[in-house]
matplotlib code that plots the C-alpha trace (Angstrom):
import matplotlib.pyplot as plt

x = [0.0, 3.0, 4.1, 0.7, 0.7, 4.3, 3.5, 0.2, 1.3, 2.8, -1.1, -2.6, -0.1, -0.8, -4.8, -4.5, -2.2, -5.1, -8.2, -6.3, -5.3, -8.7, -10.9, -8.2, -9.4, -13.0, -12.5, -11.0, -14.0, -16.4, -17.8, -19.0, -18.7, -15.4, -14.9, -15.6, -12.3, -10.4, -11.9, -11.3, -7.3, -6.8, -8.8, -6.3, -3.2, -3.6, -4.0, -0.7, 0.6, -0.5, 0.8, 3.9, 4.4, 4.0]
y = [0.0, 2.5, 1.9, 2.9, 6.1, 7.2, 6.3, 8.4, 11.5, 9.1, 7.4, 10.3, 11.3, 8.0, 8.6, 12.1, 10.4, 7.8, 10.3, 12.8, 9.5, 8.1, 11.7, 12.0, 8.2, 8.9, 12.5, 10.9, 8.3, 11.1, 11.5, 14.8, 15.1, 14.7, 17.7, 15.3, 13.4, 16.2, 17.8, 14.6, 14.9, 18.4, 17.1, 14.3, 16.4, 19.0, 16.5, 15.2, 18.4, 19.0, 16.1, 16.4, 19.8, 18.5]
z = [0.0, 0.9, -2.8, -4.3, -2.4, -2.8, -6.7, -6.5, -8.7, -11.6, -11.5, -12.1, -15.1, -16.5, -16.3, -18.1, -20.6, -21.0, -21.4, -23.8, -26.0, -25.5, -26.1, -29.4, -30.6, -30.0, -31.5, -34.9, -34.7, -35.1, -31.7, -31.0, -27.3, -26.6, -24.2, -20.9, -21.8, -22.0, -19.0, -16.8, -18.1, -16.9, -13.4, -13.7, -14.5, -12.2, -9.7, -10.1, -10.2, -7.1, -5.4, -7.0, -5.5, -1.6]

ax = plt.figure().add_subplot(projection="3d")
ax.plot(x, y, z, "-o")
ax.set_aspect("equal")
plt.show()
């Protein structure tokens, strides 16, 4: 558990990594709402911002 938490910041990279790529694919599929994918990677990215900064 102590290795999931001091990992935490690099999870949340990974997930904002993960919903840009995945709002791009959907994007290029021809979805039209695509903004909640990108919204949930700047949640995502500023979260591991901020833990990185602590």
């Amino acid at each position: 558990m102590q290795a999931f938490f001091e990992n935490l910041e690099a999870l949340f990279f990974a997930l904002a990594f993960g919903s840009v790529v995945f709002g791009l694919l959907a994007r290029l599929l021809g979805v039209q709402r695509t903004w909640p994918f990108f919204l949930l990677a700047a949640l995502w990215l500023v979260l591991g911002l901020l833990l990185r900064l602590e």
